[in-house]
C-alpha positions as CSV (number, residue, x, y, z in Angstrom):
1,X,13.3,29.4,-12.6
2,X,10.1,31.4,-11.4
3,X,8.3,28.5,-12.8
4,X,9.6,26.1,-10.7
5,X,10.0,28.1,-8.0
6,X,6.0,28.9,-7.9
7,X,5.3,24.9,-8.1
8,X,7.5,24.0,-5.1
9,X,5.2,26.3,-3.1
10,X,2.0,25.2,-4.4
11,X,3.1,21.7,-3.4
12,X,4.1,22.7,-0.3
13,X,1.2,24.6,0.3
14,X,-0.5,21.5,-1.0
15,X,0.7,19.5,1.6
16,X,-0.2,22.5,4.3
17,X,-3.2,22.8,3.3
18,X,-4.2,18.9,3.4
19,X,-3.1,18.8,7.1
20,X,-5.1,21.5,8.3
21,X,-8.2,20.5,6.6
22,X,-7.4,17.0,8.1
23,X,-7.5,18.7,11.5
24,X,-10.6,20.9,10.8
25,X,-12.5,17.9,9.5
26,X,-11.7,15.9,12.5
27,X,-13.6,18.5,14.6
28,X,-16.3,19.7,12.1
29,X,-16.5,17.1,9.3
30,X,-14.9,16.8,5.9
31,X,-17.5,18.7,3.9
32,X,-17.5,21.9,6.6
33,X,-13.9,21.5,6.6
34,X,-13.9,21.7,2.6
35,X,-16.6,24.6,2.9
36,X,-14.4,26.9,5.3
37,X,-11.2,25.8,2.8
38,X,-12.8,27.1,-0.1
39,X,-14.4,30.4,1.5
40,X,-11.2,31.3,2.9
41,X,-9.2,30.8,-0.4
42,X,-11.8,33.1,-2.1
43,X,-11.9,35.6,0.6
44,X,-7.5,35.8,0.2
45,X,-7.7,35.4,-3.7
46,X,-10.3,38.7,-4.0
47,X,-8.0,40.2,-1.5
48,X,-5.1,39.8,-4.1
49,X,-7.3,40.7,-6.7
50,X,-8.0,43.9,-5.9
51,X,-4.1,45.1,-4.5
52,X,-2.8,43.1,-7.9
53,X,-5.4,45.6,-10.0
54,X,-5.3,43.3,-13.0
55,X,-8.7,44.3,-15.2
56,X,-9.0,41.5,-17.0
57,X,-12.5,40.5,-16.5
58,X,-13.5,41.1,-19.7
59,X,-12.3,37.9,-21.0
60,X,-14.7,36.2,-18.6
61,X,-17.0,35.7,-21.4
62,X,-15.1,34.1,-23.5
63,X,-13.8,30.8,-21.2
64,X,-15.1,27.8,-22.2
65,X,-17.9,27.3,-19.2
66,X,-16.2,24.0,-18.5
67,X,-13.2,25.2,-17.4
68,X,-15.2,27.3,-14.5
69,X,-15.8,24.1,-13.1
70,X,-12.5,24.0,-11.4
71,X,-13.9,25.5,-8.3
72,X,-16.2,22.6,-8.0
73,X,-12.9,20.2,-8.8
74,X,-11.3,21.8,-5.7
75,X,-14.2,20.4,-3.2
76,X,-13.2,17.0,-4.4
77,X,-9.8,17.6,-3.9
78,X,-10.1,18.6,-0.7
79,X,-12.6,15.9,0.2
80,X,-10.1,13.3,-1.5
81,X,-7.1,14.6,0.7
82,X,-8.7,14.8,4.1
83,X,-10.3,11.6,4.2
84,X,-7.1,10.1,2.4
85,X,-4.7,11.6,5.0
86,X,-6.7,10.3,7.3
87,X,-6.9,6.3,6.2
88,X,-3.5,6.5,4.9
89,X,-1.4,9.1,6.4
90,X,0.5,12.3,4.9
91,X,3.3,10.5,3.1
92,X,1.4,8.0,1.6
93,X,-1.9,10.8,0.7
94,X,0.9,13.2,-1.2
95,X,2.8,10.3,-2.7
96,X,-0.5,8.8,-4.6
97,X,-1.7,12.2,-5.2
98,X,1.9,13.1,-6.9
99,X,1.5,10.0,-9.2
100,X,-2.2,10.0,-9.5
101,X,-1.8,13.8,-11.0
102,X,1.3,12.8,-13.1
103,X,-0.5,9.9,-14.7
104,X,-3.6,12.4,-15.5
105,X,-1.3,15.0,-17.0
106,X,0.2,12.0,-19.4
107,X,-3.4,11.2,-20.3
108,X,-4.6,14.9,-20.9
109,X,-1.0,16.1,-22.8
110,X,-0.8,12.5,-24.7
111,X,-4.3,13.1,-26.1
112,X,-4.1,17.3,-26.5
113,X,-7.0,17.3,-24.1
114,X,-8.4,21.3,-23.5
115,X,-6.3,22.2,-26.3
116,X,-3.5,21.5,-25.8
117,X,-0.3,20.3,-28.3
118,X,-0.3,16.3,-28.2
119,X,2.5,15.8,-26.1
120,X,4.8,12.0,-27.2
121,X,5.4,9.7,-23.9
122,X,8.7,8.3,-24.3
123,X,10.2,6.0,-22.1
124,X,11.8,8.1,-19.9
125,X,8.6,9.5,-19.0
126,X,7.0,6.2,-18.0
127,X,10.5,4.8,-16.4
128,X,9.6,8.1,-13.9
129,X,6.1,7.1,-12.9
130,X,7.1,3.4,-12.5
131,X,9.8,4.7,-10.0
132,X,7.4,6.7,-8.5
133,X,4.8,4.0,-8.0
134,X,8.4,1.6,-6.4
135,X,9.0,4.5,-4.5
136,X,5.3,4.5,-2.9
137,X,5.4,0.8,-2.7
138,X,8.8,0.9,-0.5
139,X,7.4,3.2,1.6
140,X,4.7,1.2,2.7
141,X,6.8,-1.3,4.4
């Protein structure tokens, strides 16, 4: 339940955060916008750090140094949602981004990407993203 209670509010939040960059970028550009996104989020997630007063940093050495690329993944991000809210709108941004992600995670557990267990797409699963993609395609008109 805590699960899926923590990824409704990181989709919210998603959503939130996509609009106010949109509005930032509008004023300072989309690379400032994604620059003042990604200070802030460090500046709150040290914050947390430090009253959470987990020490684990001593397992710093041992992630693979491709998965501390995902900072640099998160200036795309952003970039990729401002400038997509802005052609397309917040509906239609959120929707592509939902099925562009879900299509990714097939690929990555289908595969056992970053070791992970290979994961079998059945039917179901692809039933859901073709409903998806009807979904997006009904709310363009």
């Amino acid at each position: 339940m805590k699960g899926c209670l923590f990824a409704v509010l990181g989709g919210a939040f998603i959503t939130l955060q996509g609009v106010a960059n949109t509005r930032i970028s509008e004023d300072i550009g989309t690379w400032q916008a994604a620059t003042i996104t990604q200070f802030t989020g460090f500046i709150v997630a040290l914050v947390i750090t430090l009253f959470v007063r987990e020490n684990k940093w001593q397992g710093f050495k041992q992630v693979n140094p491709l998965y501390l690329s995902g900072g640099a993944f998160a200036a795309i991000v952003i970039f990729g949602n401002v400038t997509s809210i802005q052609k397309i709108g917040v509906t239609m941004s959120i929707s592509a981004i939902l099925i562009a992600q879900l299509t990714l995670t097939f690929i990555i557990d289908s595969n056992g990407w970053f070791g992970l267990i290979k994961q079998r797409m059945r039917l179901p699963q692809f039933i859901g993203i073709g409903l998806m993609i009807a979904g997006v395609v009904i709310l363009r008109f």
